[in-house]
PAMAR-743606 format. One line per 2 residues: number of its first residue (from 1); for each residue x, y, z of N, C-alpha, C. Coordinates in nm, 3 decimals, m for minus. Layout:
N
NUM	X Y Z X Y Z X Y Z ~ ...
***
This chain:
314
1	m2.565 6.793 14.419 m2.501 6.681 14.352 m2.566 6.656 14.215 ~ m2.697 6.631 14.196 m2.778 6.653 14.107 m2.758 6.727 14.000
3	m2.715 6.910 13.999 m2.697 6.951 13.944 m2.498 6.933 13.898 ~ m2.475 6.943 13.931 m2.322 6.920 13.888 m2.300 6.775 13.809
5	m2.420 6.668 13.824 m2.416 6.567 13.729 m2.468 6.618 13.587 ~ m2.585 6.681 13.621 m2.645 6.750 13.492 m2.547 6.825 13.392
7	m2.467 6.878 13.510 m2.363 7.017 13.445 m2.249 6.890 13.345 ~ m2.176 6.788 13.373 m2.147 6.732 13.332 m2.200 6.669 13.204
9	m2.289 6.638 13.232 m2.349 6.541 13.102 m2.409 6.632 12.960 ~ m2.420 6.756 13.019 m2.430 6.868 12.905 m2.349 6.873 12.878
11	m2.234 6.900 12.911 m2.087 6.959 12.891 m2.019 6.844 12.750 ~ m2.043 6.712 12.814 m2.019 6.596 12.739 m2.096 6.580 12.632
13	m2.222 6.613 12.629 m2.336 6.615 12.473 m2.327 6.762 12.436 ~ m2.224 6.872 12.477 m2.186 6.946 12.391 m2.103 6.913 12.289
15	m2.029 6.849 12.380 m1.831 6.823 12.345 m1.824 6.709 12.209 ~ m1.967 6.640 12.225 m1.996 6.524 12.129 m2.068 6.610 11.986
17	m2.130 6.690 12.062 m2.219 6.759 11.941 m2.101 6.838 11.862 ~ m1.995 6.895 11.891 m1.911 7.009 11.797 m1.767 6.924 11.752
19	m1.754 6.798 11.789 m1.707 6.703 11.737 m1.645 6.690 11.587 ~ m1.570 6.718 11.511 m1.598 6.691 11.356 m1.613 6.583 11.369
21	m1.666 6.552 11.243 m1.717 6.439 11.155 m1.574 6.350 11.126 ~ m1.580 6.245 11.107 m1.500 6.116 11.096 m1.548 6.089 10.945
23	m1.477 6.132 10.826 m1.469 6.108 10.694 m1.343 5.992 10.645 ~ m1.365 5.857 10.580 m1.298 5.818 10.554 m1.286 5.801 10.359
25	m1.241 5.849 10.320 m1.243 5.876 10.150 m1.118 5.739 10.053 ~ m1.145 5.636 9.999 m1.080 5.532 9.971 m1.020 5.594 9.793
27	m0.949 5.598 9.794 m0.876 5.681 9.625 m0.808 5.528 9.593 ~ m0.848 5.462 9.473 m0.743 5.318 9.431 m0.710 5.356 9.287
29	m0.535 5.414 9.275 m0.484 5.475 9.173 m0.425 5.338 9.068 ~ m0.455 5.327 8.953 m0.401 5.207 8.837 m0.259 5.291 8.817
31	m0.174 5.197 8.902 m0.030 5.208 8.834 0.026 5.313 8.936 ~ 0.190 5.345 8.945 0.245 5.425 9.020 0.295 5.481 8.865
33	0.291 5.642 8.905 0.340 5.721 8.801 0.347 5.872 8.851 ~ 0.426 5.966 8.789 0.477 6.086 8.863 0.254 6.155 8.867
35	0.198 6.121 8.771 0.096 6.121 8.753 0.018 6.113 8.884 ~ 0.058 5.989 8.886 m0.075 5.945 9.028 m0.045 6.016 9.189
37	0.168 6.052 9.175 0.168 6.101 9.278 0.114 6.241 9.306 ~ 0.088 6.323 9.190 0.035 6.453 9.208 m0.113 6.465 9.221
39	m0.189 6.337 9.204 m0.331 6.321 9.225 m0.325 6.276 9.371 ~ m0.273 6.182 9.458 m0.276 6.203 9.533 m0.197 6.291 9.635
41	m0.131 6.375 9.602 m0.108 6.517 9.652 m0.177 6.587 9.683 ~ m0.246 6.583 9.563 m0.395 6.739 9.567 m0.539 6.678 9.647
43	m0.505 6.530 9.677 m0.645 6.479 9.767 m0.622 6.483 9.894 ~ m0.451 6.462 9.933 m0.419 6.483 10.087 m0.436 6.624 10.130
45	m0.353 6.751 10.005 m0.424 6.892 10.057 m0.532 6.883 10.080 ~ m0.654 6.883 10.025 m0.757 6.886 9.994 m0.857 6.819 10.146
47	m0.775 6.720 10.177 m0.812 6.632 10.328 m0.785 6.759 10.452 ~ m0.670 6.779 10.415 m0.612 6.899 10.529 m0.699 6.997 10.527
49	m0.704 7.053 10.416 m0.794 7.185 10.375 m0.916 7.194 10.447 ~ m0.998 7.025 10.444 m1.082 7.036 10.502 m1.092 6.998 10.629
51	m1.056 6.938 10.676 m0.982 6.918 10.826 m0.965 7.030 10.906 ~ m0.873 7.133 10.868 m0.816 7.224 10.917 m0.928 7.333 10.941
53	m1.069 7.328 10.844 m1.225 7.415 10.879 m1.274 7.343 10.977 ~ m1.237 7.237 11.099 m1.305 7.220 11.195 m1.435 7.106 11.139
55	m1.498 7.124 11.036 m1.621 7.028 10.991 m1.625 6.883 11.009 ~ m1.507 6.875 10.927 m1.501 6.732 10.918 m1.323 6.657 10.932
57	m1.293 6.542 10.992 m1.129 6.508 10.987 m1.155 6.401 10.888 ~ m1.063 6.402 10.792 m1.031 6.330 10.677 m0.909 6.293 10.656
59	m0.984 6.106 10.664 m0.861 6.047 10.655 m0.851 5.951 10.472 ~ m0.731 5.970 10.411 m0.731 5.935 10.259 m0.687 5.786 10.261
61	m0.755 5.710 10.274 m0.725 5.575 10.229 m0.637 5.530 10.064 ~ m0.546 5.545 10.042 m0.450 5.562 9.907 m0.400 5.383 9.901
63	m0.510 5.369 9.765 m0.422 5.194 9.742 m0.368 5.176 9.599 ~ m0.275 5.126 9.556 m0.266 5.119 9.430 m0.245 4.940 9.380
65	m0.314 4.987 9.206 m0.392 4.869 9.184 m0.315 4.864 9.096 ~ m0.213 4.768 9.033 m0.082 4.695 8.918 m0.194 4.678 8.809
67	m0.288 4.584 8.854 m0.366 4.509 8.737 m0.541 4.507 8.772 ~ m0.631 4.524 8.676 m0.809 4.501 8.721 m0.829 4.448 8.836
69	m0.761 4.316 8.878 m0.809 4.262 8.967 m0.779 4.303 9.096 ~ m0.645 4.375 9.109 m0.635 4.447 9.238 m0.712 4.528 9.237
71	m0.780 4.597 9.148 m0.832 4.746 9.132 m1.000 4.713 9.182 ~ m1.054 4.561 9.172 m1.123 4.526 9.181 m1.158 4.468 9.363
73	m1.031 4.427 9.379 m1.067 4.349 9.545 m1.040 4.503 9.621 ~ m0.949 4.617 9.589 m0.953 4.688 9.664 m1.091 4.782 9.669
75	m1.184 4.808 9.554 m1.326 4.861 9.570 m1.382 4.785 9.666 ~ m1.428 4.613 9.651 m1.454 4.570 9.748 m1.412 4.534 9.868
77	m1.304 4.571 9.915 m1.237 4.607 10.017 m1.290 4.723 10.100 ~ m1.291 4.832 10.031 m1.354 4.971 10.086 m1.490 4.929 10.096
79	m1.586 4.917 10.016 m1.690 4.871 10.050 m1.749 4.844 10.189 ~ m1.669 4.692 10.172 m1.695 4.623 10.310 m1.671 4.682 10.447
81	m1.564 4.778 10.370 m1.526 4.892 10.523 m1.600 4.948 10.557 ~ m1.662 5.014 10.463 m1.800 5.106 10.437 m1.735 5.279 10.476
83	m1.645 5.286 10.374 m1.582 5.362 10.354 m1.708 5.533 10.361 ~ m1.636 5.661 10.350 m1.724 5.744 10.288 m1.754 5.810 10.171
85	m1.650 5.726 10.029 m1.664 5.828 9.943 m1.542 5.701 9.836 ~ m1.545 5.673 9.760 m1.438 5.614 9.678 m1.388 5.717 9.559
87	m1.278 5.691 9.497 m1.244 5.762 9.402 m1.175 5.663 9.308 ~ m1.206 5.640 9.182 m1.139 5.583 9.062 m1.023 5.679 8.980
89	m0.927 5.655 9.029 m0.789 5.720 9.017 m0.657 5.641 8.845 ~ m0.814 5.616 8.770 m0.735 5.545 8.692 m0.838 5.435 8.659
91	m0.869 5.372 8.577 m0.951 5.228 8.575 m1.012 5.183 8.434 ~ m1.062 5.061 8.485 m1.084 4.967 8.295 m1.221 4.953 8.332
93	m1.320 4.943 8.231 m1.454 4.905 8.211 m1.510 4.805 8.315 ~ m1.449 4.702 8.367 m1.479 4.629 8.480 m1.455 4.692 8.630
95	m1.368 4.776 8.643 m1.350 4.840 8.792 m1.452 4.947 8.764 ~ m1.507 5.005 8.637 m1.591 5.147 8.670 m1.723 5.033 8.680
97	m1.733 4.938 8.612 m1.905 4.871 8.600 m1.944 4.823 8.796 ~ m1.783 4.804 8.834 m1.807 4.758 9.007 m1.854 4.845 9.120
99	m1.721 4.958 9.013 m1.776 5.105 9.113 m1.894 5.133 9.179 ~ m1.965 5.122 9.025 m2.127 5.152 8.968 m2.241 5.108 9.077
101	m2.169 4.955 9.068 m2.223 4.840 9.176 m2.236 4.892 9.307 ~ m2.170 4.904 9.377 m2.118 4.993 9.462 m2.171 5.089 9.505
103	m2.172 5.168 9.486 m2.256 5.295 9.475 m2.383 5.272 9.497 ~ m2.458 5.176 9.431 m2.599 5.184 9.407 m2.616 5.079 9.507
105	m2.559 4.974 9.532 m2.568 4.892 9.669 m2.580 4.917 9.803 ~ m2.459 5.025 9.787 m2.402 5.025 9.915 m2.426 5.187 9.970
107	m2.420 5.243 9.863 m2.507 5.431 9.879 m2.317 5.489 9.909 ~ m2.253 5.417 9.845 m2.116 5.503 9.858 m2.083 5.567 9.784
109	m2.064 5.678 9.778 m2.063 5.789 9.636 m1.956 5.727 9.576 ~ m1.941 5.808 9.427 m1.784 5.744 9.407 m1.799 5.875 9.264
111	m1.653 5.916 9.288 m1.593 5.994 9.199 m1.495 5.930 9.120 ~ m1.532 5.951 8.987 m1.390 5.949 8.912 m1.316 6.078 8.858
113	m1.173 6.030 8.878 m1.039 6.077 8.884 m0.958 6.057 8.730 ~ m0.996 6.165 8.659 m0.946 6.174 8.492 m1.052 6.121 8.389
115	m1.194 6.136 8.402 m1.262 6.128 8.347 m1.282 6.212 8.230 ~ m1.316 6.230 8.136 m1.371 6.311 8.001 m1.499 6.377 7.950
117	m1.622 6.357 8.045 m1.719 6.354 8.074 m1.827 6.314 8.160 ~ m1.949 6.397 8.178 m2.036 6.317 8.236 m2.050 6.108 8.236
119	m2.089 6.039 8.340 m2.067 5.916 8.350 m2.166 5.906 8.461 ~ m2.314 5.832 8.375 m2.391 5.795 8.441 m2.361 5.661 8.550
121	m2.449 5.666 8.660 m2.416 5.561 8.775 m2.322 5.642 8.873 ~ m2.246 5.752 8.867 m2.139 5.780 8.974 m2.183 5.891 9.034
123	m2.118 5.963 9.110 m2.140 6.059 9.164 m2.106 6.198 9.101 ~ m1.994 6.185 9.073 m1.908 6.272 8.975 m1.765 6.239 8.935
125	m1.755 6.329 8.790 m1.651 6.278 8.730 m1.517 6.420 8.722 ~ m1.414 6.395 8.764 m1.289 6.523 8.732 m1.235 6.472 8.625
127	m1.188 6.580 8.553 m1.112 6.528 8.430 m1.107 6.695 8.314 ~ m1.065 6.614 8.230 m1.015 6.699 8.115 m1.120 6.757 7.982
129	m1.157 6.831 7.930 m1.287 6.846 7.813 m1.191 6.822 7.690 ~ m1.215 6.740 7.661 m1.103 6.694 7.541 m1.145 6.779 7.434
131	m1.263 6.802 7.423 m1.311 6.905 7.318 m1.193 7.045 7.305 ~ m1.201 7.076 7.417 m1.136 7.219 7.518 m0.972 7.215 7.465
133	m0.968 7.077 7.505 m0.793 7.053 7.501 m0.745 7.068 7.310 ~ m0.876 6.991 7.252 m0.777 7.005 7.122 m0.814 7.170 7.082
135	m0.896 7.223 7.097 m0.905 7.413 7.059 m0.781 7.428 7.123 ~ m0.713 7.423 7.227 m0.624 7.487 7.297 m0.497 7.487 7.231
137	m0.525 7.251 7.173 m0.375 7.228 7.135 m0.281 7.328 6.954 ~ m0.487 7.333 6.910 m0.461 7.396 6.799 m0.381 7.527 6.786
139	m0.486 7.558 6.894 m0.432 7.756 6.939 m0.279 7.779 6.933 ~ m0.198 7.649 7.029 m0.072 7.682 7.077 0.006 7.624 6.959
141	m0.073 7.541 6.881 0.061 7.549 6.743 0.036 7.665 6.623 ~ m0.096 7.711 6.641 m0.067 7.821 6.498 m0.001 7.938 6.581
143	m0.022 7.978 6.685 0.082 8.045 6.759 0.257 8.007 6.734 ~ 0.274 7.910 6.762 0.425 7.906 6.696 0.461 7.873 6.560
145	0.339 7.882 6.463 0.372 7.900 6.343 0.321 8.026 6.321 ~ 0.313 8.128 6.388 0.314 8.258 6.349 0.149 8.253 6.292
147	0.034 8.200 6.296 m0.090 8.199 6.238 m0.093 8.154 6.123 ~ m0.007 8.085 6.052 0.028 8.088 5.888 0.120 7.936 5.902
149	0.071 7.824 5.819 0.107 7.698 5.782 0.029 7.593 5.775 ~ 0.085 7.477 5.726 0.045 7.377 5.643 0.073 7.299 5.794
151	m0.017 7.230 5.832 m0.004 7.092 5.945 m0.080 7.014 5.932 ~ m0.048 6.905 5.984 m0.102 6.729 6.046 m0.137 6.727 6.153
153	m0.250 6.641 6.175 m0.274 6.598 6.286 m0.305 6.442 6.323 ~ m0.209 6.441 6.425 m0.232 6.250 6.405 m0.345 6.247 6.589
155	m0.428 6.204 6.530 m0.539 6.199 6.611 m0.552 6.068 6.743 ~ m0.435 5.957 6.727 m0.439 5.858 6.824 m0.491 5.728 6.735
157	m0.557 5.617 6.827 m0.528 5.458 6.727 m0.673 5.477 6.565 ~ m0.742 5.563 6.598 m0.866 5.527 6.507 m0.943 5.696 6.563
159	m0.994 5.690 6.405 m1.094 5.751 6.372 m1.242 5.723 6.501 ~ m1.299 5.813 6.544 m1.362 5.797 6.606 m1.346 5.766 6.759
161	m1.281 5.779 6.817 m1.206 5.731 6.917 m1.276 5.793 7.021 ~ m1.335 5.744 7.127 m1.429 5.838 7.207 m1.347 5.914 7.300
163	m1.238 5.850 7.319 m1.190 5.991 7.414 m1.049 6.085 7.287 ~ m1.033 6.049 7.220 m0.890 6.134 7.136 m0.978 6.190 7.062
165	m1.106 6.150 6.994 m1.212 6.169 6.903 m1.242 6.349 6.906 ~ m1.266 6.356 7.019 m1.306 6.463 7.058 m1.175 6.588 7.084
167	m1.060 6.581 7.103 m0.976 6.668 7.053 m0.931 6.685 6.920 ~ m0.990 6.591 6.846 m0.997 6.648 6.677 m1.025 6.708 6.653
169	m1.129 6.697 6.667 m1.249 6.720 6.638 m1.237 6.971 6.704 ~ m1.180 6.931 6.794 m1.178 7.094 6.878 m1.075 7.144 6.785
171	m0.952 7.054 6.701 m0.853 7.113 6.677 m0.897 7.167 6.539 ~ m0.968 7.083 6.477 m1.011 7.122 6.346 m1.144 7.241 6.371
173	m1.217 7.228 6.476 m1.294 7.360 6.483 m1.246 7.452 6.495 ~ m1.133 7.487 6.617 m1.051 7.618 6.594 m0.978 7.627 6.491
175	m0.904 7.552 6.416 m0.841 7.553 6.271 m0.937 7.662 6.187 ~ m1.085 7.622 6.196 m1.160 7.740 6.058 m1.186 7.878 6.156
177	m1.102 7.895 6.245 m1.086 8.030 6.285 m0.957 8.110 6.269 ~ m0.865 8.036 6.240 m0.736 8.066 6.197 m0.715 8.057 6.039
179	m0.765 8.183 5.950 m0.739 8.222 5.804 m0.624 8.125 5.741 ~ m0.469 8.169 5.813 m0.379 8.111 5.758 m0.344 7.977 5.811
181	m0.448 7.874 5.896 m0.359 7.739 5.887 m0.470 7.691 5.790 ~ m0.398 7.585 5.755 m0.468 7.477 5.702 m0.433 7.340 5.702
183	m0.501 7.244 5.745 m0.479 7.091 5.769 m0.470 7.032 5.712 ~ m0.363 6.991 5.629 m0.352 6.862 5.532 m0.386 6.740 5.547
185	m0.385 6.652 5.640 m0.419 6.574 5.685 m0.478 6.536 5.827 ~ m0.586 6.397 5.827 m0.535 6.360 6.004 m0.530 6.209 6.005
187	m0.443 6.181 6.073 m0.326 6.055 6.031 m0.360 5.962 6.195 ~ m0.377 5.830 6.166 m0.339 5.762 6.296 m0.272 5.586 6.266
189	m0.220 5.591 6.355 m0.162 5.417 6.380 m0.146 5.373 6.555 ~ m0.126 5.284 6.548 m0.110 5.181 6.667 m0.090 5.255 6.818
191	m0.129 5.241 6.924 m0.024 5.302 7.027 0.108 5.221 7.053 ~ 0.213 5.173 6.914 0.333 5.196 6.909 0.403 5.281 6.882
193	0.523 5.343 6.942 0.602 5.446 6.903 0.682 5.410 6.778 ~ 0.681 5.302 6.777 0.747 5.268 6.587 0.665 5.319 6.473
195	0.511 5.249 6.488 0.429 5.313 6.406 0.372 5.441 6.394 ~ 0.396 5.496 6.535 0.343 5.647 6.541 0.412 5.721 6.429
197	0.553 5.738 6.488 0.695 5.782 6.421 0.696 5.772 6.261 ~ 0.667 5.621 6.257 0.710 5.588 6.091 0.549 5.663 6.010
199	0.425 5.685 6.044 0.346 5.735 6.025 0.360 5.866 6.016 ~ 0.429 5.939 6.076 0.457 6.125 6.105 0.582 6.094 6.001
201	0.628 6.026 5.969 0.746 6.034 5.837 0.683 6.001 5.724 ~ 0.622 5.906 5.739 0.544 5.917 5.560 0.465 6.000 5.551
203	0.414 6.063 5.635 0.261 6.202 5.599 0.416 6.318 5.536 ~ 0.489 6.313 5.645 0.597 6.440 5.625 0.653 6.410 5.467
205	0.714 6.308 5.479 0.792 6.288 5.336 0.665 6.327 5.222 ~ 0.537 6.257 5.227 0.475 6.325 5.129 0.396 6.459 5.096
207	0.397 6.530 5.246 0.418 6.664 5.194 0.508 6.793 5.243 ~ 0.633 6.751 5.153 0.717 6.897 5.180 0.714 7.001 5.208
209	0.612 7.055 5.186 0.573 7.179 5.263 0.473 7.242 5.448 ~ 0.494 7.090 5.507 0.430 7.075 5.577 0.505 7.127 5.714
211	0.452 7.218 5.790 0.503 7.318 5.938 0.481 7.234 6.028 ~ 0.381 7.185 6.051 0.355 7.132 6.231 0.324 7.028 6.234
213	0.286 6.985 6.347 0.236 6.873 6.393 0.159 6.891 6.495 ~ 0.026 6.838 6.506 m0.059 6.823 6.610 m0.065 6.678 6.674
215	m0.036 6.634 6.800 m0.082 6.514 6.872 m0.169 6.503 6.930 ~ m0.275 6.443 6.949 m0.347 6.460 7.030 m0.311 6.357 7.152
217	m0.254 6.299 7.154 m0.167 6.223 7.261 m0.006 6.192 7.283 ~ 0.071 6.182 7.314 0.256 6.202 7.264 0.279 6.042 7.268
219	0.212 5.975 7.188 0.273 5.821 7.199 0.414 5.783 7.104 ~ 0.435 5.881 7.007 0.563 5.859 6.958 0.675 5.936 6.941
221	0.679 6.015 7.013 0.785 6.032 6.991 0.898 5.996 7.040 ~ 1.034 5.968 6.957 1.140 5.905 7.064 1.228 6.034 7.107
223	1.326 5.994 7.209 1.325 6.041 7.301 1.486 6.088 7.352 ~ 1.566 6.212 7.367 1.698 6.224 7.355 1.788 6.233 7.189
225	1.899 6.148 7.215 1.948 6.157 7.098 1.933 6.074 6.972 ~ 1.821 6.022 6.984 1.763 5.913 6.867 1.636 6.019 6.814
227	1.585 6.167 6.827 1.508 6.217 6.814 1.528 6.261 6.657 ~ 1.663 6.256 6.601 1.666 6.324 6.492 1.595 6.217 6.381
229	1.538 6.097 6.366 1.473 6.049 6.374 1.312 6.047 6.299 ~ 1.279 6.193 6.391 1.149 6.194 6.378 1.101 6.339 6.282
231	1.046 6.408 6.251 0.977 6.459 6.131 1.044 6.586 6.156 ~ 1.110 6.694 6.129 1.136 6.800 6.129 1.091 6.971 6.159
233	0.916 6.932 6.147 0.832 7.038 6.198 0.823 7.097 6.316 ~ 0.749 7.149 6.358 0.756 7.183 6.501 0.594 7.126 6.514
235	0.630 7.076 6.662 0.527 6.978 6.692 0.440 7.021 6.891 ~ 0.331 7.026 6.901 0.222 7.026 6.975 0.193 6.870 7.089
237	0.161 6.854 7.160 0.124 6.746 7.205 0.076 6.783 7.353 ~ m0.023 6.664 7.407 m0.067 6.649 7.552 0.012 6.539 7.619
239	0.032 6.519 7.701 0.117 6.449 7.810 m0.052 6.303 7.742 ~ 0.000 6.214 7.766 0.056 6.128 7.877 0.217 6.109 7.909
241	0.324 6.060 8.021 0.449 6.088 8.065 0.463 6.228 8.075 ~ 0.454 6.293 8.181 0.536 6.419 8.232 0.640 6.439 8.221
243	0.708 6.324 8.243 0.889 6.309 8.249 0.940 6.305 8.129 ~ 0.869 6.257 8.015 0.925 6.204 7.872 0.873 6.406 7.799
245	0.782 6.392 7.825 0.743 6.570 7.744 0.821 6.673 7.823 ~ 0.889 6.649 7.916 0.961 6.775 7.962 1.087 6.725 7.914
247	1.151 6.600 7.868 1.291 6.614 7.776 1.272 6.628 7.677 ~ 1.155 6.595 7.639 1.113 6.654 7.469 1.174 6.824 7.438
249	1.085 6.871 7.532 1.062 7.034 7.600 1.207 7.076 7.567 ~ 1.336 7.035 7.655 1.460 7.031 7.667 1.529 7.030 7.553
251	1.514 6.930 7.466 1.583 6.908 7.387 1.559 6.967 7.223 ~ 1.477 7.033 7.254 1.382 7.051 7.137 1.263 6.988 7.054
253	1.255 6.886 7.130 1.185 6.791 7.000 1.022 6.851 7.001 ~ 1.014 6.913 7.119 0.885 6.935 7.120 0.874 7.076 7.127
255	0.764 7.182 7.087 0.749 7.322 7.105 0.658 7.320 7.207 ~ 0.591 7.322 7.254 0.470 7.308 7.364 0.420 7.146 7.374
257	0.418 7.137 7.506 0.302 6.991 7.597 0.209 7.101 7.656 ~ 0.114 7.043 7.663 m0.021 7.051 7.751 m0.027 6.962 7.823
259	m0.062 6.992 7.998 m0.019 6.907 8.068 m0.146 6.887 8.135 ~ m0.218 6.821 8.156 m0.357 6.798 8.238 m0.330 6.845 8.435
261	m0.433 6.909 8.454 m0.405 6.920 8.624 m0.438 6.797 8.713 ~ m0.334 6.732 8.689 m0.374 6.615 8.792 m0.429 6.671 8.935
263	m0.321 6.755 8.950 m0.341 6.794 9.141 m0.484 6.822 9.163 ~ m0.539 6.877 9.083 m0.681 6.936 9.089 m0.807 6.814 9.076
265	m0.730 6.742 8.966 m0.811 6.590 9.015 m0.833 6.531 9.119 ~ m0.753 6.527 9.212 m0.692 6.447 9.327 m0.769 6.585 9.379
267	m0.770 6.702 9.386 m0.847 6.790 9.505 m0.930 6.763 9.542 ~ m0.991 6.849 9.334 m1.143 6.847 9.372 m1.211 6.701 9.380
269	m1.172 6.593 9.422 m1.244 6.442 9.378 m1.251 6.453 9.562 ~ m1.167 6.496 9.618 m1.212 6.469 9.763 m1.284 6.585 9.816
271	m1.298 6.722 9.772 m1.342 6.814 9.841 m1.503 6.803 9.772 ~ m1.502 6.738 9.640 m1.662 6.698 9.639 m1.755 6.574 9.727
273	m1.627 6.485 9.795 m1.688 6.353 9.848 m1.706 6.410 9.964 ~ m1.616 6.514 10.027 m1.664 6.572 10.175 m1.706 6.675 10.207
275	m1.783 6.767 10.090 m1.847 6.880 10.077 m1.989 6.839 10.009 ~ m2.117 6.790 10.042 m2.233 6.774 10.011 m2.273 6.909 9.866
277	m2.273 7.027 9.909 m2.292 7.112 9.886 m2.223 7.138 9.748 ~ m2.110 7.072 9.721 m2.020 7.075 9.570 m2.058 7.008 9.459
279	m2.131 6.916 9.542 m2.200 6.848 9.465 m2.288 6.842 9.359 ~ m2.278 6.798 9.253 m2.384 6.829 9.109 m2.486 6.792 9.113
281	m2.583 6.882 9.092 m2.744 6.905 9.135 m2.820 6.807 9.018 ~ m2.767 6.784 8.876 m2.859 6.686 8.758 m2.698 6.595 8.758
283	m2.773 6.478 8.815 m2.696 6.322 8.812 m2.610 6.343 8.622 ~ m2.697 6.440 8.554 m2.605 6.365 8.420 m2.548 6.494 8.364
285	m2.567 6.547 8.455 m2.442 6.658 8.426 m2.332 6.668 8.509 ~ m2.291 6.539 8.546 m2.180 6.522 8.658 m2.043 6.538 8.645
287	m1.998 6.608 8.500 m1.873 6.662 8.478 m1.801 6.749 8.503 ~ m1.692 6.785 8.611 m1.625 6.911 8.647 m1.494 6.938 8.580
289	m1.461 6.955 8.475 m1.370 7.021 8.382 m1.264 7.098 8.467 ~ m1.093 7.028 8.451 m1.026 7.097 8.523 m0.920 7.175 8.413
291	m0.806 7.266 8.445 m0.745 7.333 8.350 m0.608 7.208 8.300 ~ m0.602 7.300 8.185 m0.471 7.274 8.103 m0.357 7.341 8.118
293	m0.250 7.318 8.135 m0.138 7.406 8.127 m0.040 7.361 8.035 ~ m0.012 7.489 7.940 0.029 7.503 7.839 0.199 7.535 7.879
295	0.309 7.446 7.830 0.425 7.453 7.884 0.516 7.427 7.798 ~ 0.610 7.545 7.784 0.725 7.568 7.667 0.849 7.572 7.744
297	0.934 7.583 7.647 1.069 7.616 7.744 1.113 7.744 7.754 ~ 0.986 7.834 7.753 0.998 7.988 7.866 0.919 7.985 7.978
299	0.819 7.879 8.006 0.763 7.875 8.113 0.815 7.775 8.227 ~ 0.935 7.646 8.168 0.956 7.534 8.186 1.045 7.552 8.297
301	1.058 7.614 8.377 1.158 7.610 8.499 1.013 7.680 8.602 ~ 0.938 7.742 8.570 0.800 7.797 8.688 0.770 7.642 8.674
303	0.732 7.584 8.609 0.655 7.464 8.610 0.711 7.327 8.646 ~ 0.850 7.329 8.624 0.939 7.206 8.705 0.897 7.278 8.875
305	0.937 7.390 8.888 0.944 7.423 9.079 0.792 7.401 9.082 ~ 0.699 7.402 8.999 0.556 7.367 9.087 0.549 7.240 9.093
307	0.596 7.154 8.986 0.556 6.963 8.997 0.685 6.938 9.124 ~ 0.784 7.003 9.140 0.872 6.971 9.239 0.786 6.990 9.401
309	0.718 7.080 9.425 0.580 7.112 9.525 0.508 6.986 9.543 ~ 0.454 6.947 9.414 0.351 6.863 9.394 0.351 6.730 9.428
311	0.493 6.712 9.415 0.576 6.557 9.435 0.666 6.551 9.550 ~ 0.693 6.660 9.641 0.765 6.622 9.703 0.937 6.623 9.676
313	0.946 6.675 9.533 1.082 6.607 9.536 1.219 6.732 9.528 ~ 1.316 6.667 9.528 1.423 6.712 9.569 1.447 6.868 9.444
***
């Protein structure tokens, strides 16, 4: 009798020991946008992915925050849960300073989701090398000006700008590798699409000989049949709106978007909160740089059927 209790109670502190792990990962996305649904796409694969190795079961806690203050009660929400891992899927200087809080309080890692760099206080940051993005954005317009022309670059609200700052800054470094472009200007106004627009018409009107356009963000252009409108060159840009740069794409107004990998945000932000081992070894080198995809209208039907994957949709 003795032994057949024994045999049992091993059997049971086996069955406990090979158990996965119970991971709960809290992602609180600012705003609903085709954006946020492909970030959390690539965090639910990413849950499965790891789920499905037996290690650990992961479950994605997905909240979305309208305004700071939701963005704010839902951190402390997870918190109090005592979640395993948070992710900033979007956020303002007061939800990252809480994060911060957080973290160092409570020992809850926390990743951010579209970051630009290293970001002391967190765990780690996914995101884009804006440096990276404007070499790229440069690359793909002297490419459709044949290596040879006169362009602008309207750089976003101001000079110096810590996150647009730095794709200037890449576009004008690869620029002195390309013999035949040269940059006439770099131009910025408001994040209004009136002033963007009316700004890319007075640089244009005053110089006639001018080929392209560089954006380092697509805040103005308008959109359909009010496009004729806007400056005549052939023009470059990075998403923000997926939906608005692929009718650009369509209609002509645009020659190439660069589209940031959200999905890969949304992956890798959970496969680092439930993989120890992914983890960045110097706290201030906590930046993981994801790709760009460069999208014209010869690539623009591969890349609608992959965001159609990504989203779910019809």
């Amino acid at each position: 009798m003795k032994s057949k209790i024994a045999y049992i109670v091993l059997l049971l502190l086996l069955t406990v020991g090979t158990r996965a792990a119970e991971l709960r990962i809290g992602i609180v996305a600012r705003g609903k946008s085709t954006e946020q649904q492909i970030i959390q796409s690539g965090a639910v694969a990413a849950a499965k992915e790891q789920s499905s190795k037996g290690a650990s079961h992961i479950t994605v806690d997905w909240r979305v925050a309208l305004e700071s203050s939701e963005e704010s009660a839902a951190i402390s929400d997870m918190a109090d849960k005592k979640v395993d891992g948070i992710v900033l899927a979007g956020y303002d200087a007061d939800s990252l300073h809480l994060a911060i809080t957080v973290q160092k309080a409570n020992g809850i890692p926390v990743v951010i989701c579209g970051g630009d760099g290293p970001q002391p206080g967190v765990t780690a940051v996914v995101g884009t090398d804006n440096y990276a993005c404007g070499r790229l954005l440069m690359e793909v317009l002297a490419d459709e000006l044949s290596n040879n022309g006169l362009i602008a670059i309207f750089g976003g609200d101001f000079p110096g700008n810590p996150y647009f700052g730095p794709r200037v800054r890449g576009a004008q470094d690869k620029a002195k590798e390309i013999p035949g472009i040269r940059i006439a200007t770099v131009t910025y106004a408001p994040p209004d699409p009136r002033a963007v627009i009316a700004r890319m018409l007075e640089v244009s009107d005053a110089r006639p000989g001018l080929n392209g356009w560089l954006l380092v963000v697509n805040w103005g252009l308008p959109v359909g049949s009010r496009y004729e409108s806007q400056p005549g060159q052939k023009i470059v840009t990075v998403d923000p709106g997926i939906e608005t740069g692929i009718q650009q794409l369509q209609t002509g107004q645009l020659q190439a978007l660069l589209v940031q990998d959200f999905y890969e945000w949304g992956r890798q932000s959970v496969l680092l909160l439930s993989d120890k081992t992914r983890l960045p070894a110097d706290p201030n080198k906590n930046f993981l740089a994801t790709n760009v995809t460069v999208v014209t209208r010869r690539n623009l039907d591969a890349f609608l059927g992959k965001l159609k994957e990504q989203t779910g949709g019809e």
